[in-house]
N, C-alpha and C positions, 0 to 999 in steps of 0.2 A: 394648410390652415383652414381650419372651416368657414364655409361662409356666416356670418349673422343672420339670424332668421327673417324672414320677409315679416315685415309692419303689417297689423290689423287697422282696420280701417276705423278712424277716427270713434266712432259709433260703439266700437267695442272696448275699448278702454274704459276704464274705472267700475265693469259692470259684470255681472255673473252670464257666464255665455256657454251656449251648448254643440255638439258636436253639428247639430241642425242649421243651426244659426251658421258656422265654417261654410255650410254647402251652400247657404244661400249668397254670399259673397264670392261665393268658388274659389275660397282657403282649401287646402286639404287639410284632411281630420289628422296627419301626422303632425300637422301645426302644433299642437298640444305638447306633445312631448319637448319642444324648447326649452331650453331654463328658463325661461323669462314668464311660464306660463305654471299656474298651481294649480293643481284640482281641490276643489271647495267641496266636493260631493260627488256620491254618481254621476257622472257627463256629465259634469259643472265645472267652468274653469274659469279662472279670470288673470289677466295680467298683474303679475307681480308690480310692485310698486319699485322704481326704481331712483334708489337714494333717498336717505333722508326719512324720516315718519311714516308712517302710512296712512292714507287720506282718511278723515274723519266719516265715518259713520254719515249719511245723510238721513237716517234715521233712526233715535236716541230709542231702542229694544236691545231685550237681550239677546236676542235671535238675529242671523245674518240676512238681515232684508235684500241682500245682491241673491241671495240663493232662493228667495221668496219669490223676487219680481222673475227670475228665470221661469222656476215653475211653474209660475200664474200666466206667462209669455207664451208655453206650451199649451197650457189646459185653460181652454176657458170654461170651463166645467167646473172651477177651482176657484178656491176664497181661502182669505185668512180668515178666523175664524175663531171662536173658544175663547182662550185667555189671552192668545196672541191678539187677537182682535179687543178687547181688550185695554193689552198693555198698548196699541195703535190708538186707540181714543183718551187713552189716557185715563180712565175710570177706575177708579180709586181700590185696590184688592188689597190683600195683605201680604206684608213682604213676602214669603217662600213663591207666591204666585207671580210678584214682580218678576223676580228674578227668575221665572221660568223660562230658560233656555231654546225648550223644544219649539218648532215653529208646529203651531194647530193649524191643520186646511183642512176644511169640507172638501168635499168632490161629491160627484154623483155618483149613484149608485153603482156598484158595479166594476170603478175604476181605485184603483187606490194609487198612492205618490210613496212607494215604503222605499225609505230610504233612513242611516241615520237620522236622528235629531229631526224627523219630521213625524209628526203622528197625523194621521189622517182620519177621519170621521165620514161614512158615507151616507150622504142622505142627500134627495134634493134643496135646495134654497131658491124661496121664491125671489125674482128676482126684484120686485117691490123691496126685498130686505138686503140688499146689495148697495154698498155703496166703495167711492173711491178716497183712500185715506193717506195722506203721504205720498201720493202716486202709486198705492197699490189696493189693489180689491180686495173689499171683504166685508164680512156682514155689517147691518148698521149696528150703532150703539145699544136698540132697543132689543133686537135679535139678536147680539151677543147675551144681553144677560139672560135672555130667555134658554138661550144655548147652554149657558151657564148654569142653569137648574140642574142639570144631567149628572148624578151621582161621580160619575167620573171624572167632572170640574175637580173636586176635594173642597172645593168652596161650601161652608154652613151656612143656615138661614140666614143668620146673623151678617154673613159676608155677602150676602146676596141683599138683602135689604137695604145697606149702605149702598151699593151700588143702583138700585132703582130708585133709591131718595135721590141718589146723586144727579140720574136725568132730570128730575123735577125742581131745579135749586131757588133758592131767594132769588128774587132780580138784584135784591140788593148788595149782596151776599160778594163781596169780591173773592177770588180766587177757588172758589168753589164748583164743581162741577163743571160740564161742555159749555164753554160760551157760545158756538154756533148749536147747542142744542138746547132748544128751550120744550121741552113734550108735556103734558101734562098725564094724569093717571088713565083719561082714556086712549091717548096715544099709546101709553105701554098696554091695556088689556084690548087695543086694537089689533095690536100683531099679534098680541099670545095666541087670541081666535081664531087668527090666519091659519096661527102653524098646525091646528087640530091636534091629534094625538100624539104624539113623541116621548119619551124617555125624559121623566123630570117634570113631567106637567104637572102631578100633584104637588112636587115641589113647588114650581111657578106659581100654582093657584094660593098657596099656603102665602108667597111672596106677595102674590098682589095681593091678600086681602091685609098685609100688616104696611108695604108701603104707603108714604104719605108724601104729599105735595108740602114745597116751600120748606122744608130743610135745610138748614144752614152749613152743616159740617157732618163728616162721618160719623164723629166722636157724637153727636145729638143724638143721630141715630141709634148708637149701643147703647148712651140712654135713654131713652124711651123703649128700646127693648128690654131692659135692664130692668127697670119701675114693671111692665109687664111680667116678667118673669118673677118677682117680689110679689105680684099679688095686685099690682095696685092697678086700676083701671086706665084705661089708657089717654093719656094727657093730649090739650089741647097743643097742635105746632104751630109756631110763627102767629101764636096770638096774641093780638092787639087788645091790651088794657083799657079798662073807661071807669071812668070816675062814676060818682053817684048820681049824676046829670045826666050823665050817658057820653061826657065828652071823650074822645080819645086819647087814648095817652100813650106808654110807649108799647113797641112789637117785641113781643121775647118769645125766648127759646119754644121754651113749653110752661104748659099751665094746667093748672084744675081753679078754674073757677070758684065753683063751690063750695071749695075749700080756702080761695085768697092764695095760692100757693103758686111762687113761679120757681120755677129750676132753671137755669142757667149754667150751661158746659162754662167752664175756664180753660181756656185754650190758648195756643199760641196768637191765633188774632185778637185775643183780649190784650198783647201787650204794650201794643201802640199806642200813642199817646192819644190821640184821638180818640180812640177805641175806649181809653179807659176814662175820658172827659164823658164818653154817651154812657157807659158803667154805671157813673156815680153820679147821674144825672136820674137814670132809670132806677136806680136804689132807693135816689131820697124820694121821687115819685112815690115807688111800692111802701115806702117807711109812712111816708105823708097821709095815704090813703089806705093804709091797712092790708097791706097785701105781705106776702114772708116770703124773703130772697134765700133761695138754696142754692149754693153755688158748688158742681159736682167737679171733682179734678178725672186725671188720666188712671190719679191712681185708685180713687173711691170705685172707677171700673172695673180694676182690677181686683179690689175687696169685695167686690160683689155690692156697693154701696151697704155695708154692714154701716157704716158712724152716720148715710144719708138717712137711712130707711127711721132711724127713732126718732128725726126729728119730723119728718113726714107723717108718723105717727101719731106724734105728739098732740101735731096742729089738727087733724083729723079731728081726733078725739075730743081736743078742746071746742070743736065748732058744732060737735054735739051730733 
């Protein structure tokens, strides 16, 4: 009858482990082959789960972060990175980028991690733009997007814009953007600086000169891209109304002064009741004092705002 395999040591349970890690405990590397033991990757192994479910993800990607933290355990030369880095902060992409599988790592030059399901990128990272996410390394939020200019993200201007609006969000803005990151526009063209010339800078530069502070949602963001791409100049953000006095009145989306014109995304945070008491509050405002509420949906983005754009015209024209 065989024996049962000798137990790893508390440490190595539940976690991605390599043949390295065995010598440092002084397992032998035949350890692996057990039943009890799967290979996750090249020299990556981890303890099968025994009975019952298999333990939960300790971090919600679509990429196997036990195979992550191994790598990054070997190379400290190595970050998450890209779109994985990324999908770690949580900044807002479009689905097919969600769901991107592959794990992204920087490395330095020279070294690569090629392995399935890992693409690697080599270049240095200053370590200013380093940080710890989850329990695992990899670039900050502000040096991801900037990483994210590089043609070979597949991310458009458009998707890249939402994401720099997203560093700079309302304070007041719930569920929007990093809560532990609050940067303004020179924090993001502070590091661009940093990083000097790279792949995608004209990209980046084209980014920073159209992001804008105090954005409230993605969806604001495509509009206001949106109205630019139509022609029309580009609208004031998160600006505060005032009467003929000069008093204050309410904060919205976007505006043209000039013109008395506010736009307002309708979105799913418009549906709360709350949300929709400050609506029809800021309405009869804009009705009271002569201002004209455009209210754009998900799908007026998708028509290219063909039914917003006449009545935008409209008001243009009448104000002479």
């Amino acid at each position: 009858m065989a024996r049962p395999p000798l137990p790893l040591p508390p440490h190595l349970h539940g976690v991605v482990f390599t043949l390295d890690d065995l010598d440092d405990v002084g397992v032998s590397r035949h350890r692996v082959r057990a039943a009890d033991v799967e290979r996750v990757g090249r020299g990556l192994f981890r303890l099968r789960p025994q009975g019952g479910p298999a333990p939960a993800r300790a971090v919600d990607v679509p990429w196997d972060a036990g195979v992550a933290a191994a790598l990054l355990r070997d190379r400290l030369d190595a970050a998450v990175s890209d779109v994985s880095a990324a999908q770690l902060h949580g900044l807002p992409l479009p689905p097919w980028a969600e769901a991107d599988a592959r794990l992204h790592v920087t490395a330095a030059r020279g070294h690569r991690i090629d392995r399935p399901g890992v693409r690697t990128r080599r270049r240095p990272v200053d370590r200013r733009h380093l940080v710890t996410r989850r329990g695992l390394r990899c670039t900050s939020p502000v040096r991801t997007l900037w990483d994210l200019c590089a043609p070979s993200s597949g991310l458009t201007l458009e998707d890249l814009v939402v994401v720099a609006d997203a560093l700079m969000p309302q304070e007041w803005v719930e569920g929007f953007g990093l809560g532990e990151v609050r940067v303004g526009r020179r924090d993001l063209t502070a590091v661009l600086e940093q990083m000097g010339r790279f792949r995608g800078v004209r990209r980046a530069r084209e980014v920073a000169a159209l992001m804008r502070e105090g954005v409230g949602s993605p969806q604001e963001t495509r509009t206001r891209l949106a109205l630019l791409d139509a022609g029309l100049p580009v609208p004031e953000v998160a600006a505060v109304l005032t009467d003929d006095d000069g008093v204050a009145g309410p904060t919205v989306d976007l505006a043209y002064p000039q013109w008395r014109i506010v736009i307002q995304y309708e979105g799913a945070r418009h549906r709360s009741v709350r949300q929709q008491e400050r609506d029809v509050e800021r309405d009869r405002w804009c009705e009271r004092h002569g201002w004209l509420v455009v209210k754009v949906t998900a799908r007026d983005l998708r028509d290219g705002l063909r039914h917003v754009l006449p009545i935008l015209h409209a008001r243009i024209a009448g104000c002479g």
